[in-house]
TORZA-326848 format. One line per 5 residues: number of its first residue (from 1); their letters; for each residue x, y, z of C-alpha. Coordinates in steps of 0.5 Angstrom, whole numbers, plus 500, padded with zeros to 3 digits. Each point is the difference from the previous one (the first is absolute). Layout:
N
NUM = A = X Y Z  ... $
! end
This chain:
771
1 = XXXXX = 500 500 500  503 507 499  501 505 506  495 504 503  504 505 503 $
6 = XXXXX = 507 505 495  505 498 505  498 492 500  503 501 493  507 499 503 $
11 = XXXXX = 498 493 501  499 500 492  508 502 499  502 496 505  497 494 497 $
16 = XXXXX = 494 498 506  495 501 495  496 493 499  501 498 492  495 496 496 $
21 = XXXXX = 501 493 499  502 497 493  505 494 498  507 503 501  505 500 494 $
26 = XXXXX = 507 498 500  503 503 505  507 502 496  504 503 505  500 497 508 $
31 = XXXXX = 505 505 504  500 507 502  503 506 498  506 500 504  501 493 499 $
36 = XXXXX = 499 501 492  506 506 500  504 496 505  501 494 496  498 504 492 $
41 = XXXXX = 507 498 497  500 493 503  494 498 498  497 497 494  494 502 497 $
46 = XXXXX = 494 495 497  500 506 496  504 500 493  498 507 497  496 506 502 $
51 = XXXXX = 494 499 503  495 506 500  493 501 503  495 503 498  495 503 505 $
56 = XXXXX = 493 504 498  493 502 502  498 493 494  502 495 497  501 498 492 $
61 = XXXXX = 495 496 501  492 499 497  496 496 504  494 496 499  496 495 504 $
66 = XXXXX = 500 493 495  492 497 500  502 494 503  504 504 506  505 503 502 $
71 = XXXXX = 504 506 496  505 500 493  505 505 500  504 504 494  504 505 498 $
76 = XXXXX = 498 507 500  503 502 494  499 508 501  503 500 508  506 504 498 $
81 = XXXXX = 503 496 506  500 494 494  502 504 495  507 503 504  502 493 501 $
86 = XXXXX = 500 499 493  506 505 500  504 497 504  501 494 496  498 493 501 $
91 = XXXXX = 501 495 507  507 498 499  502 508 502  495 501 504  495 497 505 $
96 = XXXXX = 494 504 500  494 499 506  495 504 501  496 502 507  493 503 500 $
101 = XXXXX = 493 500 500  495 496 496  493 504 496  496 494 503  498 499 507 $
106 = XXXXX = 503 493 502  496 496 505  505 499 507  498 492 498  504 501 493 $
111 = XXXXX = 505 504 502  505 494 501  499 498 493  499 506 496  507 502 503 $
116 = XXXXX = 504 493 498  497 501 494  503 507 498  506 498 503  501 494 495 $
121 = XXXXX = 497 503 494  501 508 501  506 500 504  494 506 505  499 500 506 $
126 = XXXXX = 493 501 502  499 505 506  493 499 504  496 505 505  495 499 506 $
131 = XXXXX = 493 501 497  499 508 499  508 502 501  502 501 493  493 504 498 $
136 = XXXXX = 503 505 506  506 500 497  499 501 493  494 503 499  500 504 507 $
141 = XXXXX = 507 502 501  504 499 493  494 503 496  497 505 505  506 503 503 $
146 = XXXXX = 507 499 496  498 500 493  495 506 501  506 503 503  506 498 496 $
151 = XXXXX = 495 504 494  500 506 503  493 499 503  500 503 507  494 497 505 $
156 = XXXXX = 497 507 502  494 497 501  496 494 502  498 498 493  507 502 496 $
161 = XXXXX = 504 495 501  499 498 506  503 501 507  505 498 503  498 493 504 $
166 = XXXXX = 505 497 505  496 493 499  501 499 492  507 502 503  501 494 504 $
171 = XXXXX = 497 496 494  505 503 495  506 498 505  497 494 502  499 497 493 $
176 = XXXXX = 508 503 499  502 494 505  497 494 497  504 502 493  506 500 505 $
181 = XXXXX = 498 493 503  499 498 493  507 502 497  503 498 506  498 494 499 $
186 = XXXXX = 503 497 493  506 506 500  508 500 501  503 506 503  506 499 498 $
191 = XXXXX = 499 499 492  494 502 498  497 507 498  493 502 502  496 505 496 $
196 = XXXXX = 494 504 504  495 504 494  496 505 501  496 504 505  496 494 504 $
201 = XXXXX = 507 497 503  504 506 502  500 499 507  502 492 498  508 502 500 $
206 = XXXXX = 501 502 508  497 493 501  505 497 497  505 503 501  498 499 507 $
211 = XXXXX = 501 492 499  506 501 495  505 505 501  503 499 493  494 499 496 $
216 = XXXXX = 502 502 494  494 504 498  497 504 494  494 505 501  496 503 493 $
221 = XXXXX = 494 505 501  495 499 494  496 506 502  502 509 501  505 501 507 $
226 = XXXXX = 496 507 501  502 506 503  503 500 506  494 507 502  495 493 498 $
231 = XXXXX = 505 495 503  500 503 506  492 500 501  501 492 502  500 499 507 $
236 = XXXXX = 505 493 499  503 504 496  507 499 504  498 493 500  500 499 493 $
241 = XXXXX = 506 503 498  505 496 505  496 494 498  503 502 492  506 502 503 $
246 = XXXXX = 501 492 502  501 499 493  507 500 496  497 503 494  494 504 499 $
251 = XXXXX = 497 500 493  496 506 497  498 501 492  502 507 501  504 505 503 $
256 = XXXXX = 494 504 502  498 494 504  506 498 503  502 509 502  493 499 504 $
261 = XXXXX = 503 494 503  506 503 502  497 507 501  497 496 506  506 496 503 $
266 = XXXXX = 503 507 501  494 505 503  498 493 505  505 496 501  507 506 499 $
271 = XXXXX = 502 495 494  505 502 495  501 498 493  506 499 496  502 499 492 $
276 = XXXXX = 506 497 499  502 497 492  491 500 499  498 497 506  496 503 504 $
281 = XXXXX = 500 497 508  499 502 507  504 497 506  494 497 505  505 498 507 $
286 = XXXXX = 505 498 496  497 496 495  500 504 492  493 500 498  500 501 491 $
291 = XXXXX = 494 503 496  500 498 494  495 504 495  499 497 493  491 499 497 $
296 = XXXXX = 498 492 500  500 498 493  494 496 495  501 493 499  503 501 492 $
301 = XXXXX = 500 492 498  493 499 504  497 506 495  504 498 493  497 493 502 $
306 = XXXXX = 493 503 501  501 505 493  502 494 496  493 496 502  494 499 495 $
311 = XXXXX = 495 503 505  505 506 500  499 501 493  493 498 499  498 505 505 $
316 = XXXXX = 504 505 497  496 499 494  494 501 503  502 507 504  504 502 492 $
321 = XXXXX = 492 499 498  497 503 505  504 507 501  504 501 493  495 497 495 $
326 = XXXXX = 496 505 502  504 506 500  501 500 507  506 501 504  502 496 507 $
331 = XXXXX = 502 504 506  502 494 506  499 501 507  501 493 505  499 502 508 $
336 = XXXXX = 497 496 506  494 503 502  502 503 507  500 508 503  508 501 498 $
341 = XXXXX = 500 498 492  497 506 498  495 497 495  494 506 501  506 505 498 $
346 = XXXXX = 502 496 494  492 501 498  499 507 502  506 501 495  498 496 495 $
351 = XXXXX = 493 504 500  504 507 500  504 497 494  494 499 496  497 507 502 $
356 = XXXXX = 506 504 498  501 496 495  493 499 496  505 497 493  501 494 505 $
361 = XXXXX = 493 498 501  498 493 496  507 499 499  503 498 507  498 495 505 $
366 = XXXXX = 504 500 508  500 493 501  500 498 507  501 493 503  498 500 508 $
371 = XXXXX = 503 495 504  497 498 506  502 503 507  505 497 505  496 503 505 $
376 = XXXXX = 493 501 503  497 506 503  496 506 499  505 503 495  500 495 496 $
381 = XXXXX = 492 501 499  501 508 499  505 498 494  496 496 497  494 503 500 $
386 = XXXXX = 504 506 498  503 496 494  493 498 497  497 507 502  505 503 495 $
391 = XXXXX = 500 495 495  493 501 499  500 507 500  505 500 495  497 496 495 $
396 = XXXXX = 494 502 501  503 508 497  504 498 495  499 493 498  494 498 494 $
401 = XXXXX = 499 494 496  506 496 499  504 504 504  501 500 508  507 505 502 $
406 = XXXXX = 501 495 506  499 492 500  501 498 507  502 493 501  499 498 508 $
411 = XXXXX = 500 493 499  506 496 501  505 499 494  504 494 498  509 502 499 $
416 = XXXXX = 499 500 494  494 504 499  503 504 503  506 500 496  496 501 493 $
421 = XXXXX = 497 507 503  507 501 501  502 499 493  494 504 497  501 507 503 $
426 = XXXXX = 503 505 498  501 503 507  500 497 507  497 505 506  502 500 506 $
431 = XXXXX = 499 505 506  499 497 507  501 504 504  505 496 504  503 494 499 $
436 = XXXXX = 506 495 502  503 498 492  494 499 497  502 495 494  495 500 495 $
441 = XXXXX = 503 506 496  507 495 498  494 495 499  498 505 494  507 501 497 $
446 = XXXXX = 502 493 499  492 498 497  501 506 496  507 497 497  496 495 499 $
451 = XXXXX = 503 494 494  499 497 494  494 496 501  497 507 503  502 505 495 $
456 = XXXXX = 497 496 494  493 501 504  502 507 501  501 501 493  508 502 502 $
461 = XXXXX = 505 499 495  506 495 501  505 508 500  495 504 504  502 503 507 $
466 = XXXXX = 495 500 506  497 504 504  497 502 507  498 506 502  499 500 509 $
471 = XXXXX = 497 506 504  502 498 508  499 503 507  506 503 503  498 497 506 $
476 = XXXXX = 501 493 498  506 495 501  501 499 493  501 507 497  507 502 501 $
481 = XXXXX = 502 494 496  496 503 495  503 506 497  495 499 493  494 501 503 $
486 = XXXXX = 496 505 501  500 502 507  494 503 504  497 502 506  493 497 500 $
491 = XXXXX = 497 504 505  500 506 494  495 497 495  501 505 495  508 498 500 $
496 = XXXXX = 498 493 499  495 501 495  506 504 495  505 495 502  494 496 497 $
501 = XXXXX = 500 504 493  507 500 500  501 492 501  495 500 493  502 506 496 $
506 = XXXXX = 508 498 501  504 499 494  501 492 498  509 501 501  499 504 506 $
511 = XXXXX = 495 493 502  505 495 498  506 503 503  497 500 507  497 493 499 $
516 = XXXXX = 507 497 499  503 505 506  495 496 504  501 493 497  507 500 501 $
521 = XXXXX = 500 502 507  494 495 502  502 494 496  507 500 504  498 502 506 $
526 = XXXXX = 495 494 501  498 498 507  506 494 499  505 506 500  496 503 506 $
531 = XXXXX = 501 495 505  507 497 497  502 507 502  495 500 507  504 493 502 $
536 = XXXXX = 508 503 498  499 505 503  497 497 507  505 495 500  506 507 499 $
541 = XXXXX = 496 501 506  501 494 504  507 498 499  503 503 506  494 497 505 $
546 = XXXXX = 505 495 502  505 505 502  497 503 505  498 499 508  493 502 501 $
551 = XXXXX = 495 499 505  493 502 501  497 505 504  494 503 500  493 498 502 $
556 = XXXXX = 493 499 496  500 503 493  506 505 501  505 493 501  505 502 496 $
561 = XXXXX = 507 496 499  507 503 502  505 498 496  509 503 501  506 498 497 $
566 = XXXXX = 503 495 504  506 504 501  495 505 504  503 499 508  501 504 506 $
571 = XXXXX = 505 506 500  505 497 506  503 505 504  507 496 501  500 499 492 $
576 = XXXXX = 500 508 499  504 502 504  506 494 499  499 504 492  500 508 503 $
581 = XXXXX = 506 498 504  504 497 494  499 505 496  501 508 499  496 504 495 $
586 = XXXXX = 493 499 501  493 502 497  495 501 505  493 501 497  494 501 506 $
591 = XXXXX = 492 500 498  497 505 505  492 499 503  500 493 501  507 498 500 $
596 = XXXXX = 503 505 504  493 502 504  494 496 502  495 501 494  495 501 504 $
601 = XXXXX = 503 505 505  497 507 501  506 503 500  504 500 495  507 503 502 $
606 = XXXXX = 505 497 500  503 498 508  505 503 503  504 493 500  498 499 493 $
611 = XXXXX = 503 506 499  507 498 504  500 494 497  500 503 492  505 505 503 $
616 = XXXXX = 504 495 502  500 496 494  501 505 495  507 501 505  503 494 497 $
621 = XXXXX = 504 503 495  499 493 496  492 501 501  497 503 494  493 502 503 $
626 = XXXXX = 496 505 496  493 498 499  498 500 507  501 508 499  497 499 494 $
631 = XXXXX = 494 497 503  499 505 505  498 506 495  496 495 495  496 498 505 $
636 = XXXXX = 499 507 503  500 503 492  493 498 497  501 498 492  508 499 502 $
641 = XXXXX = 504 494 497  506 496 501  503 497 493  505 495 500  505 501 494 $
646 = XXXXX = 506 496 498  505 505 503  496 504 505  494 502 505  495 505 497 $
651 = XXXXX = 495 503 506  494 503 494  495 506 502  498 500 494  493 499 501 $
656 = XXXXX = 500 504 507  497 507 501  506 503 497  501 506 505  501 495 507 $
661 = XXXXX = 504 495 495  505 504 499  500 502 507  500 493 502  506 499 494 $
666 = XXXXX = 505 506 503  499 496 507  502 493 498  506 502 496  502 504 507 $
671 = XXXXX = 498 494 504  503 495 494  508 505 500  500 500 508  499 491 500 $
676 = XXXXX = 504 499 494  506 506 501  505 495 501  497 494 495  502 498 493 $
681 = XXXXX = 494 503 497  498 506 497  493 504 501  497 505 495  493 503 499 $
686 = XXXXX = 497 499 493  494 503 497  494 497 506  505 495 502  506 499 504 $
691 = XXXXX = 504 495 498  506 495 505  505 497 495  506 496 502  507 502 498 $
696 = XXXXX = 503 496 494  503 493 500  496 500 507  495 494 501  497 496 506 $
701 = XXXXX = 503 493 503  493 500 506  494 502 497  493 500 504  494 501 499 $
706 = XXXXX = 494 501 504  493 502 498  492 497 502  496 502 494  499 500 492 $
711 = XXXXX = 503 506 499  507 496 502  499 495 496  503 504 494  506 502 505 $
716 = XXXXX = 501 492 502  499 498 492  505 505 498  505 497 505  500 493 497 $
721 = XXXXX = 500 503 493  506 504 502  503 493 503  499 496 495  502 505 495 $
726 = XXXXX = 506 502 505  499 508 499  500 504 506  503 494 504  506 497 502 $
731 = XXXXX = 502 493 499  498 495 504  497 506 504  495 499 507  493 500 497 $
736 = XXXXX = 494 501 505  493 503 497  495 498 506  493 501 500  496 501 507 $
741 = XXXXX = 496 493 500  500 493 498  496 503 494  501 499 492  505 505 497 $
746 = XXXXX = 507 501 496  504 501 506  505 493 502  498 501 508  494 503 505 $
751 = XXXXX = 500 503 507  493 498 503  499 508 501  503 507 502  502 497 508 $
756 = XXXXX = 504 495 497  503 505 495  502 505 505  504 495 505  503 497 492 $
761 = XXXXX = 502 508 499  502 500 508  506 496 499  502 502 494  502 507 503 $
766 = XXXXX = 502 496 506  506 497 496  500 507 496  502 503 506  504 495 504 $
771 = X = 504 501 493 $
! end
């Protein structure tokens, strides 16, 4: 049963939720993480190439109950979960099972059977729900709250998306651990892949990552990613983003989607990203989370096979006979009849056409397929009844005996049906007002390419270049990849309407030239290309997994992995100062608020034992000590830097008042030629900076770094790029760039916090000034 009560959730997370009885699966794996990394290199594994699971809300699966009882089962052969396997090659280089939910409602007495059956034939693995738990979760939670909401649409009332409803939570996270129970039953950590789709099962990587620490896990998001201003109306809004966070690589189909997520991470949990060689990824405690931006592709061998079949080409036949027999030229429109695809704004544009454009009259007819809705509910309603509204009022204006403007067609079609419409129109509309990818535009393309078969019915010579012409939201996934089409805003019903026109009024070459434009990106990026990239990409992730300690912190929904070098350890107080003594030109660089001081002190002044002991340091004519003075004024300056140089240390005002930066830029340079008087350095003021450079051929052999924040991370990266480049640094030099706790960080070392630091600095002044 699920919880009752929000905080019982806990017990979800932590594995105490009963789960539904089905047969069990092969079990490939019996140790526990720790047990699987400990003996990785010795261990052989029955596994002899990859293995990747694939994890989504449904199966590839049709089932149909047999007359005589019990169920039969087949592929779905329009499941893109099916289709991507094709790309990957055949078994031999990769095993493919599948995890996910069945359309059919099995009995709890066949579960057993049914389960035996899709493993044996299919290689699926069926997931079953209490009775009422999987209605809550999809049509109430997915449905209701997320789809809605990853659209753009905000719950302001009852009535418009639906509220926000803790139950429908506890469902959504509920039916998230009976798919972890089912992938923890039939994977291998330590090989195989796992590849999480879509919005229904963004919770599922926290929770195996909770059971797996090194699962090597992929995550595509199929829908919008909103703006972090409608993002952020979620009140699990934290919980969903650390729960992606537990991902290794998160998929998105464009850039917009993945900058909203990453907008996200860093105004709700202080997250920043970075760009290195084209790879985008954030550090998550330690472990590289990667974005990977790249639009789902079609299934090209699938549609050329369904171009090439006879039914294809008779009911070509019939539409050529019907539309451009009889003067009349086909405009296309293929949507699911649901609040976000914007078919009523379609039509409104369709009738503005033809009331600014009175030629078009009798000649032009807007075909509009209407796919059953995926959801149900008042708006659905709304849509329809809006639909056929319009429909009719259109028809009834302009439309006389053997001519209807609009034919709608809201029954459901055959693929290849579908593909001769396709085939005959002479431009594709599409204006959602927002959608994920939406693929039915590179459906078109490919159908307008056609072949031999088909250009001999469409009366093509064998020479002819084919054409398409495409008028497409600019709120959908798939419009950046088409840089031919007509692009839109399908709110302005007058845009549409002109975009319209000038699809039909365009010259023939202009036509051809975006056709092939589009043909040859669509035709190489097909969905194969996709996850081929999806899963190289995921396993670049993953290498280094066996190269880090990590260990799980974290209750509930914010469990998260932290994950450090093994070489990370505790700085020791006997280690730093055996090196200080041995050595006799030493850099020292200190962080201030919360290396030096307590960051939740009130009073941020420096002690005046922290003030003797920095004086006593600088003492030491073999202490190179400037930053701490630096820091002073930087943490007093508003808008003043530090930058690190190869040959030098610049305290930048720049960006402070300019007025009091330059007053506090003439006070540092007298404090820094009163503390370096007597140092081989020299000093100087440039224009809003001051700048500390060491005399020539003068480089340290102790080097420490101590800092607690992000901002420092820089100073320790630019420490080990100067030891490894040896620049900067002398040979076989001391090196100790330390962070303030056992965290995740580029330092080599840690303090536990600013006491231990302070009693660390103590005793090194104490050997200064024994010396």
């Amino acid at each position: 049963m699920v919880s009752k009560s929000y905080s019982n959730l806990l017990n979800l997370v932590s594995g105490e939720h009963p789960s539904p009885s089905f047969i069990q699966t092969p079990r490939i794996m019996t140790v526990s993480d720790d047990e699987s990394v400990s003996s990785s290199s010795s261990s052989s594994s029955s596994i002899q190439h990859d293995r990747l699971i694939i994890v989504a809300n449904q199966l590839p699966i049709r089932g149909h109950r047999k007359a005589s009882g019990g169920w039969s089962f087949s592929l779905d052969e329009n499941s893109l979960l099916l289709q991507l396997k094709d790309g990957l090659g055949d078994d031999d280089e990769m095993d493919v099972i599948y995890v996910g939910g069945l359309k059919e409602e099995i009995h709890p007495n066949e579960q057993d059977e049914v389960s035996q059956t899709l493993l044996e034939s299919f290689k699926c693995v069926p997931t079953f729900f209490p009775p009422g738990l999987y209605t809550r979760f999809y049509h109430g939670f997915c449905k209701q709250h997320l789809w809605p909401l990853f659209h753009y649409m905000l719950p302001l009332t009852p009535d418009l998306g639906g509220r926000f409803n803790r139950s429908l939570w506890q469902a959504y996270v509920s039916v998230n651990k009976i798919f972890a129970d089912r992938i923890m039953e039939v994977i291998n950590p330590e090989q195989d892949f796992v590849w999480i789709h879509d919005y229904h099962l963004m919770v599922l990587p926290t929770f195996l990552r909770k059971r797996f620490n090194r699962v090597k896990l992929g995550f595509f998001l199929h829908s919008p990613f909103p703006s972090s201003e409608i993002y952020n109306t979620l009140p699990i809004r934290e919980e969903l983003l650390r729960a992606l966070l537990n991902s290794d690589l998160i998929g998105f189909h464009t850039f917009d989607y993945a900058r909203h997520f990453l907008s996200c991470c860093s105004r709700m949990l202080g997250l920043s990203y970075e760009s290195k060689r084209g790879y985008i990824s954030l550090e998550y405690y330690g472990r590289t989370v990667s974005i990977k931006i790249l639009p789902v592709g079609i299934h090209m061998k699938r549609l050329e096979s369904v171009l090439n079949q006879p039914e294809t080409e008779s009911k070509v036949s019939k539409l050529i006979k019907q539309f451009q027999d009889q003067g009349k030229r086909m405009l296309l429109g293929v949507d699911d009849m649901d609040i976000f695809k914007g078919i009523s704004l379609k039509l409104l544009a369709m009738e503005q056409l033809l009331i600014q454009h009175p030629e078009w009259q009798g000649k032009i007819v807007l075909v509009q397929i209407a796919n059953p809705a995926r959801g149900t509910g008042n708006d659905v309603k709304e849509v329809k009844a809006e639909t056929y509204s319009t429909v009719k009022r259109i028809n009834e204006t302009f439309g006389k005996p053997g001519y209807e403007p609009v034919i709608l067609i809201d029954e459901p079609l055959k693929f290849y049906e579908r593909v001769a419409y396709y085939v005959v129109a002479e431009c594709c509309l599409v204006t959602a007002v927002r959608d994920g990818m939406n693929l039915m535009p590179y459906e078109y393309i490919i159908s307008r390419q056609g072949n031999g078969k088909l250009d001999k019915v469409l009366g093509f010579e064998p020479s002819m270049l084919k054409k398409s012409m495409l008028v497409v939201s600019e709120f959908i996934g798939c419009s950046p990849s088409l840089s031919g089409a007509i692009r839109v805003n399908p709110w302005n019903i007058d845009s549409v309407a002109d975009a319209m026109d000038c699809a039909l009024e365009l010259s023939e070459p202009e036509k051809q030239m975006r056709h092939e434009k589009h043909y040859r990106y669509v035709s190489t990026h097909d969905v194969g290309y996709w996850a081929r990239s999806f899963l190289q990409d995921l396993e670049r992730t993953c290498k280094d997994h066996v190269t880090k300690r990590c260990w799980g912190i974290g209750f509930g929904l914010s469990f998260r992995v932290v994950a450090l070098d093994p070489n990370f350890r505790k700085l020791l107080m006997e280690h730093i100062v055996s090196a200080y003594k041995g050595t006799t030109t030493r850099a020292i660089l200190l962080d201030y608020d919360g290396t030096l001081m307590p960051q939740s002190s009130i009073d941020k002044s420096p002690s005046s034992k922290t003030i003797e002991m920095i004086n006593t340091l600088c003492r030491d004519k073999n202490n190179m000590n400037v930053h701490p003075v630096m820091t002073l004024y930087t943490e007093t300056t508003d808008g003043s830097t530090i930058e690190m140089k190869d040959r030098s240390m610049v305290w930048c005002y720049e960006d402070a008042d300019p007025d009091f930066g330059s007053c506090q830029a003439k006070e540092l340079l007298d404090h820094l030629e009163s503390v370096l008087a007597n140092e081989p350095v020299t000093v100087k003021r440039g224009q809003s900076s001051v700048e500390v450079k060491p005399q020539r051929g003068m480089t340290p052999d102790f080097v420490l770094c101590i800092g607690d924040d992000r901002s420092d991370e820089d100073m320790f990266e630019v420490i080990t790029s100067s030891v490894a480049s040896g620049k900067c640094i002398a040979p076989n030099a001391e090196v100790f760039a330390c962070t303030v706790g056992n965290k995740p960080s580029k330092a080599t070392y840690y303090l536990d916090d600013t006491v231990e630091i302070a009693r660390l600095m103590q005793g090194l002044a104490s050997v200064s000034e024994q010396s």
